[in-house]
C-alpha positions as CSV (number, residue, x, y, z in Angstrom):
1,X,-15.3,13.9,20.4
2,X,-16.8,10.5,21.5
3,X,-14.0,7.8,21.9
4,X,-14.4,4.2,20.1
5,X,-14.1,1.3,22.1
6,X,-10.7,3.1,24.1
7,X,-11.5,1.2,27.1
8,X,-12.6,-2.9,27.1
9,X,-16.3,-3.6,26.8
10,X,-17.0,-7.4,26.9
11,X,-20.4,-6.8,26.1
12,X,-19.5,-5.6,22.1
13,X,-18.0,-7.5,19.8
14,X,-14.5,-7.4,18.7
15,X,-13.7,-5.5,15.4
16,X,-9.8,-5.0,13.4
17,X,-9.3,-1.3,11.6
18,X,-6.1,-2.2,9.6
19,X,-5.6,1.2,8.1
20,X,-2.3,0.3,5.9
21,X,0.1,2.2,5.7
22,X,0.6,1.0,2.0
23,X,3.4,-1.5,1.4
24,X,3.3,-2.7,4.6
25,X,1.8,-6.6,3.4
26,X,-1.8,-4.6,2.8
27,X,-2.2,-6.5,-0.5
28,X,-1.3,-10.1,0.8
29,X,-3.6,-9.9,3.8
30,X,-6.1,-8.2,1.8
31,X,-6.0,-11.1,-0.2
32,X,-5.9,-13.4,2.3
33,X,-9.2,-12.4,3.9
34,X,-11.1,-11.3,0.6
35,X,-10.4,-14.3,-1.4
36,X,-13.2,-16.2,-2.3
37,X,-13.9,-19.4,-0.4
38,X,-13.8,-22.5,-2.4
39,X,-13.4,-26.4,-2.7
40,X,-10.2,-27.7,-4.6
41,X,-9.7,-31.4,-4.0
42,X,-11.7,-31.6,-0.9
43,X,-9.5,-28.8,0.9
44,X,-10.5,-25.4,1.5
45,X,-8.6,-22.7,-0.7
46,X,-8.7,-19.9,1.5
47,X,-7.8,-21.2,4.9
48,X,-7.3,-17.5,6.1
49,X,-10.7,-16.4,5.3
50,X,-12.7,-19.4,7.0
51,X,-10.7,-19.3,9.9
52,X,-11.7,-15.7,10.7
53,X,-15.5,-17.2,9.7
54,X,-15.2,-19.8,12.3
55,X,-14.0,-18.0,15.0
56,X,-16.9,-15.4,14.5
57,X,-14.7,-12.4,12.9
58,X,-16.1,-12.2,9.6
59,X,-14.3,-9.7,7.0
60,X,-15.8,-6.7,5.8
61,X,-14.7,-5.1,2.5
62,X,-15.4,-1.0,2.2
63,X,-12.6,-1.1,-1.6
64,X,-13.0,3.0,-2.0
65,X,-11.7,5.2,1.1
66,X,-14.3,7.8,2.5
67,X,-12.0,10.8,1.8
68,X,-13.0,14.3,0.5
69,X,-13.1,15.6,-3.2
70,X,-10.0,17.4,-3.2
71,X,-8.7,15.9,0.1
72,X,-7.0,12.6,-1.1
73,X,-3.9,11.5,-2.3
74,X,-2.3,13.8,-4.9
75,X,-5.7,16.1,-4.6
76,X,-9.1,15.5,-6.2
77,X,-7.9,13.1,-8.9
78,X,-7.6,10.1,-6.2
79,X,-9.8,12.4,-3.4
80,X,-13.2,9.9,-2.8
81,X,-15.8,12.1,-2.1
82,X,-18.4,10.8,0.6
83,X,-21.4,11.2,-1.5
84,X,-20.9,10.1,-4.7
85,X,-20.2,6.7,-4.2
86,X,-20.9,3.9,-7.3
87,X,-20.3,1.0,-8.5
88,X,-18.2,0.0,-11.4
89,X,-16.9,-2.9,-13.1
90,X,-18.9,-4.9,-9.7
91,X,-17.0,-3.2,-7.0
92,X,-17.0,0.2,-5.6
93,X,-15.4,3.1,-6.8
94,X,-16.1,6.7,-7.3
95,X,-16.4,8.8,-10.1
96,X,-12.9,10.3,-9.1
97,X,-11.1,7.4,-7.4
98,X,-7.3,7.1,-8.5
99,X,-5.9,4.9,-11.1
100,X,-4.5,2.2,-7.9
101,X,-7.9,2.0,-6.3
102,X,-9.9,1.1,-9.7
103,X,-7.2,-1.9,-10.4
104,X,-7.6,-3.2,-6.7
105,X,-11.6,-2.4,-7.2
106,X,-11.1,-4.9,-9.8
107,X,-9.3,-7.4,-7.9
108,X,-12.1,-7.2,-5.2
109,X,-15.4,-7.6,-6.8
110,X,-19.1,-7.0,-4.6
111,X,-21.3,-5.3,-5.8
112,X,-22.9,-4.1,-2.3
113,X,-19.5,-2.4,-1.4
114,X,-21.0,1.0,-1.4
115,X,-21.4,3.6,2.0
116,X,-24.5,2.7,2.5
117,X,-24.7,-1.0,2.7
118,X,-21.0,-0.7,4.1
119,X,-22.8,0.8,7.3
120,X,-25.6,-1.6,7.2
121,X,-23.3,-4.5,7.1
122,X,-21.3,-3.2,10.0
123,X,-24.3,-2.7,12.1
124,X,-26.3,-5.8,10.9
125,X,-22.9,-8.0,12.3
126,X,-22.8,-6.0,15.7
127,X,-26.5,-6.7,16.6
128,X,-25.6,-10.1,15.9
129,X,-22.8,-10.1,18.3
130,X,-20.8,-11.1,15.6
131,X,-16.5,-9.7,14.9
132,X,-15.6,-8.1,11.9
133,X,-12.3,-7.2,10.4
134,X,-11.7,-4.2,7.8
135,X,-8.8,-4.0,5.9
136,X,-8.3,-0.7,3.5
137,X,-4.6,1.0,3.2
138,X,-6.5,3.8,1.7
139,X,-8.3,4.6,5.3
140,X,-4.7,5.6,6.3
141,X,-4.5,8.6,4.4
142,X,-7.6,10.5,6.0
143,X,-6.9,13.9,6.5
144,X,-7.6,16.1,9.4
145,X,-10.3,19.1,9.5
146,X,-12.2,20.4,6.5
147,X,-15.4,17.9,5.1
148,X,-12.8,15.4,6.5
149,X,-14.6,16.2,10.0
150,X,-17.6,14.3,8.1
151,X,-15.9,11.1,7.6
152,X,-14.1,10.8,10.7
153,X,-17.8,10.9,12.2
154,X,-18.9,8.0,9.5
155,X,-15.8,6.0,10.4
156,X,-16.9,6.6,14.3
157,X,-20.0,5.1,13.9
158,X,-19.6,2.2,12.1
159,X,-17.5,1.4,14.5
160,X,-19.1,2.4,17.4
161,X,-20.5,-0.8,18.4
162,X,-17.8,-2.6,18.7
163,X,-14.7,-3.3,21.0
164,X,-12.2,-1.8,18.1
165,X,-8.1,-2.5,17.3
166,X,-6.8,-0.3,14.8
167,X,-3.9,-2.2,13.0
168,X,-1.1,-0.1,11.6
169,X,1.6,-1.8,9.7
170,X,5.5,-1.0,10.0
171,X,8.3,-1.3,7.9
172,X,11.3,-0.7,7.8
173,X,11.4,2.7,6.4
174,X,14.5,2.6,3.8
175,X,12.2,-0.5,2.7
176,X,9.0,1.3,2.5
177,X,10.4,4.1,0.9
178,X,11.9,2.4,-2.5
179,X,8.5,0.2,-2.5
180,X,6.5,2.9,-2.1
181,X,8.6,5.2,-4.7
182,X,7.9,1.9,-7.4
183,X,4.2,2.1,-6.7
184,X,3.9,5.4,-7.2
185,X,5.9,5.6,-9.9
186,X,3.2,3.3,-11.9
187,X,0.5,4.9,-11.1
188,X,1.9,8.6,-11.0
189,X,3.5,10.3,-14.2
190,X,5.1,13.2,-11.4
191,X,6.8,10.0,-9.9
192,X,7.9,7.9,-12.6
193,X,9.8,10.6,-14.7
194,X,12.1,10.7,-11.4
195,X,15.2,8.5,-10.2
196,X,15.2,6.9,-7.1
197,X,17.5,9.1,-5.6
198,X,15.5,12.3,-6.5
199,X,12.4,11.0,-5.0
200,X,14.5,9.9,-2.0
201,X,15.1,13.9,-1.9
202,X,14.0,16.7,-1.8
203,X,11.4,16.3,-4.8
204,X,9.7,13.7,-2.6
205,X,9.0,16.2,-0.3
206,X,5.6,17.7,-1.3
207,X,4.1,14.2,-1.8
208,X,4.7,13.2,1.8
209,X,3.8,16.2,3.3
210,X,0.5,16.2,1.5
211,X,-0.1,12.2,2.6
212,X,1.4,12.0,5.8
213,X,1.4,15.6,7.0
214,X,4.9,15.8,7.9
215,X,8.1,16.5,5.7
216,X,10.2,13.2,4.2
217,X,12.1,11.5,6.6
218,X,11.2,13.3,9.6
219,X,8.3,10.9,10.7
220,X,7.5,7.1,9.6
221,X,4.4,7.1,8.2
222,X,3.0,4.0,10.8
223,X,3.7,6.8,13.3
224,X,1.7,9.6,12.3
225,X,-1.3,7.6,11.0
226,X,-1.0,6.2,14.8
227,X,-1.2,9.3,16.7
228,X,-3.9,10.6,13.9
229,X,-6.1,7.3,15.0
230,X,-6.1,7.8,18.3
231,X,-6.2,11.5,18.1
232,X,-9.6,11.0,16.4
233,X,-10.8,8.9,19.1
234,X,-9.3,5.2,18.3
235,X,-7.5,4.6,21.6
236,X,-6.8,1.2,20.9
237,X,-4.2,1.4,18.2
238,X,-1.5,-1.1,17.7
239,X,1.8,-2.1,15.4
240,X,2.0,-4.7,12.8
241,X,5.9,-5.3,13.3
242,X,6.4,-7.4,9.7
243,X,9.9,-8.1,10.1
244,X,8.4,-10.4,13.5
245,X,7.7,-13.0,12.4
246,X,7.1,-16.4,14.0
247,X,9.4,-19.7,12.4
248,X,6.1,-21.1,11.4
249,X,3.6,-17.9,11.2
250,X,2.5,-16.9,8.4
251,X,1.8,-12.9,7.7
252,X,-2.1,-13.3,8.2
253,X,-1.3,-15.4,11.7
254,X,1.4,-12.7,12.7
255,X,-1.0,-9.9,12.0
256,X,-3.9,-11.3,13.4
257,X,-1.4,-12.0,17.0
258,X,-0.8,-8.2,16.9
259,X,-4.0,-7.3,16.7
260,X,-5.3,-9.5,19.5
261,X,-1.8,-9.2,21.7
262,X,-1.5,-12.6,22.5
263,X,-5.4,-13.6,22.9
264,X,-7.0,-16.1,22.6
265,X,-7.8,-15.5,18.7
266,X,-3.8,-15.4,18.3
267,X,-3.6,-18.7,19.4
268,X,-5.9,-20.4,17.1
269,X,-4.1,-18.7,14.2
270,X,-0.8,-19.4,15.6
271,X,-2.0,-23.4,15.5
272,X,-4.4,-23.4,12.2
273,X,-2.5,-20.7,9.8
274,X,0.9,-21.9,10.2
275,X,2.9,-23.2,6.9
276,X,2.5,-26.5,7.8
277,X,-1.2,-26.1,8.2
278,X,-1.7,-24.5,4.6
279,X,-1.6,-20.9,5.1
280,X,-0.2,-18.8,3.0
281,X,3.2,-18.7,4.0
282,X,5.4,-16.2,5.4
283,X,6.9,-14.4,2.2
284,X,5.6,-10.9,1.5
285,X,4.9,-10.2,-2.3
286,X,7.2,-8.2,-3.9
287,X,5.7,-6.9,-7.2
288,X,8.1,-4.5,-8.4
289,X,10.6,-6.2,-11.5
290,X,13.3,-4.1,-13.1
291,X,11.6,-4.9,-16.0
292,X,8.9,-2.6,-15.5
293,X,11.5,0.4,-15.7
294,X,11.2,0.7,-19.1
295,X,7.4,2.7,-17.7
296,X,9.6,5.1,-16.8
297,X,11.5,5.4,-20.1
298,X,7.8,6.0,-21.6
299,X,7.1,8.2,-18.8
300,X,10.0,11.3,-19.6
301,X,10.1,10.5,-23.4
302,X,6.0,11.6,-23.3
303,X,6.9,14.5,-21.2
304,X,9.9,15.7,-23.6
305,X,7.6,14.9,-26.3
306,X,4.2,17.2,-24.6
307,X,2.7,13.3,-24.7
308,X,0.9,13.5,-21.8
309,X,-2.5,12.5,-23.0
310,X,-1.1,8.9,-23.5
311,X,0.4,8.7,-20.6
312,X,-3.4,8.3,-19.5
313,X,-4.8,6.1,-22.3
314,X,-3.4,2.5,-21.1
315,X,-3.5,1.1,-24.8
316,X,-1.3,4.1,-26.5
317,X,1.1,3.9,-22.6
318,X,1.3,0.2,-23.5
319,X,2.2,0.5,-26.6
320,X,5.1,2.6,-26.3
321,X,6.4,0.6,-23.2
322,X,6.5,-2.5,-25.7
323,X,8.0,-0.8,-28.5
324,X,11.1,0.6,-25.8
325,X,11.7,-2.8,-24.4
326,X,11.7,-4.5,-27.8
327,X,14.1,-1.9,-29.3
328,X,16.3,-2.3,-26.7
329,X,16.4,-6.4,-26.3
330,X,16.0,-6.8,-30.2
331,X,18.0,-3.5,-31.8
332,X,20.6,-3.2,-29.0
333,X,21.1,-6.9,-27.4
334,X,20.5,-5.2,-24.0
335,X,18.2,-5.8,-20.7
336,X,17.2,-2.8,-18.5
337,X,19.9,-3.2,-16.3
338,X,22.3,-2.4,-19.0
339,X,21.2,0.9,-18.9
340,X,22.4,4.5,-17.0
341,X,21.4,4.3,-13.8
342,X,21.2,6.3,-11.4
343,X,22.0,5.7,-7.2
344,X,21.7,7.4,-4.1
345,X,24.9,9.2,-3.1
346,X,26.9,8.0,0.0
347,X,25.5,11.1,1.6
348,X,21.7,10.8,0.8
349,X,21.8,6.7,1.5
350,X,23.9,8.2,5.2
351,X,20.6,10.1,6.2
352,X,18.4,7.2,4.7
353,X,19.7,4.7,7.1
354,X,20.0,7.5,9.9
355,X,15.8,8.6,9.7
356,X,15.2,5.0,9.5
357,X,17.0,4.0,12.2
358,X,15.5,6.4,14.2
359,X,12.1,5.9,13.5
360,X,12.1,2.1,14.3
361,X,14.1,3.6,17.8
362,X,11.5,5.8,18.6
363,X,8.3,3.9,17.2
364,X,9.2,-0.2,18.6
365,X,12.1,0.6,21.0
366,X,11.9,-2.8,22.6
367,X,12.5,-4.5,19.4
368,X,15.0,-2.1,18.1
369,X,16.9,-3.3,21.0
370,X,16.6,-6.6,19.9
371,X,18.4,-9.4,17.8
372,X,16.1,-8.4,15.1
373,X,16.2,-4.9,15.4
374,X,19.0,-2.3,14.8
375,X,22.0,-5.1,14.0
376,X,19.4,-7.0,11.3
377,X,18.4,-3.2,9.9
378,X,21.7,-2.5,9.5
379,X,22.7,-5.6,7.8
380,X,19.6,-5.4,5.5
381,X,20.3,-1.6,4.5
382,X,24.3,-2.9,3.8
383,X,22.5,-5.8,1.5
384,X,20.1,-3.4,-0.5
385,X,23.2,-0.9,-0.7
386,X,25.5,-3.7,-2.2
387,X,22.8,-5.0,-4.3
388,X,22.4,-1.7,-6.3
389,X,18.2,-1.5,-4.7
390,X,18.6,2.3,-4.2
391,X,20.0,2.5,-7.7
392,X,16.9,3.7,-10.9
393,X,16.7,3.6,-14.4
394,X,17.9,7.6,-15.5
395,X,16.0,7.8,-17.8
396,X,17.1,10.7,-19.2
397,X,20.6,9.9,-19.9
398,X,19.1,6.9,-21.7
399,X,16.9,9.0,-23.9
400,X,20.2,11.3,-24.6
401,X,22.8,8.8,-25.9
402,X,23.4,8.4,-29.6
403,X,22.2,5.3,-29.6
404,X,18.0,6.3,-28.3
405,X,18.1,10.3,-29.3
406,X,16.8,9.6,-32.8
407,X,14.6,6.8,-32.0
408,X,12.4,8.8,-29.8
409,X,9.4,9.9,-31.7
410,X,9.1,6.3,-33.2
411,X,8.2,4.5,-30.3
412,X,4.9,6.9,-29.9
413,X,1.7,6.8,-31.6
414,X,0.3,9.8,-33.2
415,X,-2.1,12.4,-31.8
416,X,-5.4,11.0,-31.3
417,X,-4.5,6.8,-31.9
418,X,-3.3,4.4,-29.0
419,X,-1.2,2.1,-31.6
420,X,0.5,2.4,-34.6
């Protein structure tokens, strides 16, 4: 297997891989250098995006991983097979690409985002001497073996002429785990008709192994799509640490410092995309609200109810979402939080902290010895326990009180219709 860019070659130009792993700031960086550039008032309103321009990295958008049919996330619903690439709606997806990947397709929209001209683009910048930087969570789900071997060898050579940094990002891994059960659970009916502390469990089990290749809780997913990367022949791989930050960095700067290791790119960012100098700031986006619990009310009621069709039809799903809230803030005077919940037992929330401890130990062992490390995980775990965080809607026990049992089958269009 031929090795990319493992060892420095001044000659090439530079190119940043960030390969995810989802909810690790993916969406705000993403944003951040795919955001169109425009003039508001005399003033740029993507500083991020020009900066990288200027300074002769120029991003590269490839919206729809390379995977295999039947290789991707949750098998060949979301698996993005190599040849049958398209264009929808302006940006690239496939004919099988996941329900996640068509919203963020929509987000994102180019037309020329397909393999092909993805390839062209990427050589077209390297025989001008000219950086890139490609940013796709979805490229750090890439299996191993299989037609898999085929995009591996695509990845390869797009890369191939340049001097290449793959960019994984870390998080703390109770963290990632209750944002990553939240984004699953709107995009996945499996998901969403579980609590927290069940996915936490055992029944998160499968859907780690088949992601990450490894049982839940027995490796951080930053670590194993590491040792894949390099393992495939992308020596240089490196951690996006979020919780380092710089007083005045902003997640773009402190990403961009990890990726160069304190070059001479870092430093430009560290000066031009601090707050004070319009960047985008330093706060992550958190786009999870309790609100959006009551999905997971529609998501067991259409199970119990052999619903599953409108699960999958976003009118008829929206429409019995809206009807749930509205009975329960109008009929019963209630918010979501007023509802059963249910939390992670003292033993469950025990090994939680313990495999998450762990990994940051074994993956950043420098910084777990640090101020910021193990005393600032603990302290955060002790916040998210006290503030109820690892605590979910039960939806069940909801859907079984007196109050909701005979209310069910109203909230649901009939067979065949999306409203009422």
């Amino acid at each position: 297997m031929a090795a990319v860019s493992d060892r420095p070659n001044r000659q090439r130009p530079v190119a940043i891989l960030h390969v995810g792993v989802h909810k690790t700031a993916t969406s705000t960086i993403q944003h951040a250098l795919y955001g169109e550039v425009s003039k508001e008032n005399g003033t740029t309103t993507n500083p991020e995006r020009s900066f990288l321009v200027r300074n002769n990295v120029h991003p590269v958008r490839i919206l729809a991983a390379p995977l295999c049919n039947g290789e991707g996330v949750g098998g060949e619903e979301d698996g993005l097979r190599p040849d049958d690439w398209n264009t929808q709606n302006g940006a690239t997806t496939t004919t099988t690409v996941g329900v996640e990947n068509c919203r963020k397709a929509r987000d994102y929209v180019d037309s020329s985002l397909n393999r092909t001209s993805f390839l062209q683009t990427m050589e077209e910048h390297a025989s001008k001497g000219e950086g890139v930087i490609v940013s796709n969570e979805f490229l750090g789900v890439i299996r191993r073996g299989g037609c898999s071997t085929v995009v591996w060898d695509r990845l390869r050579s797009a890369f191939s002429g340049y001097e290449t940094t793959v960019v994984v990002g870390y998080r703390r891994y109770f963290e990632w785990v209750l944002s990553y059960y939240h984004q699953q659970a709107w995009v996945s009916h499996d998901v969403a008709r579980r609590t927290f502390p069940d996915f936490a469990g055992d029944d998160g089990e499968e859907l780690a192994s088949s992601r990450w290749r490894a049982p839940f809780h027995s490796v951080h997913p930053a670590k194993a799509e590491l040792e894949l990367y390099r393992s495939e022949g992308f020596g240089n791989a490196v951690v996006f640490n979020m919780h380092d930050r710089t007083p005045d960095g902003t997640i773009v700067s402190d990403f961009l410092c990890a990726a160069d290791r304190g070059g001479s790119l870092c430093g430009r960012a560290r000066r031009e995309l601090s707050r004070k100098g319009g960047g985008e700031g330093g706060r992550v986006e958190n786009r999870f609200e309790h609100g959006e619990e009551y999905y997971y009310l529609s998501a067991v009621l259409l199970e119990r109810m052999g619903r599953i069709d409108c699960w999958w039809d976003e009118d008829c799903i929206e429409t019995v979402t809206r009807r749930i809230r509205r009975f329960n803030r109008d009929d019963l005077g209630q918010t979501v939080l007023d509802l059963p919940r249910a939390c992670l037992s003292d033993d469950r929330a025990s090994r939680l902290l313990e495999a998450s401890l762990r990994f940051e130990k074994d993956l950043l062992p420098d910084w777990y010895a640090s101020p910021g490390g193990e005393r600032a995980h603990r302290e955060e775990f002790g916040s998210y326990l006290g503030e109820g965080k690892f605590c979910s809607l039960d939806a069940r026990k909801v859907l079984d009180s007196p109050a909701w049992r005979d209310r069910s089958e109203g909230f649901v269009p009939p067979q065949g219709r999306s409203d009422f």
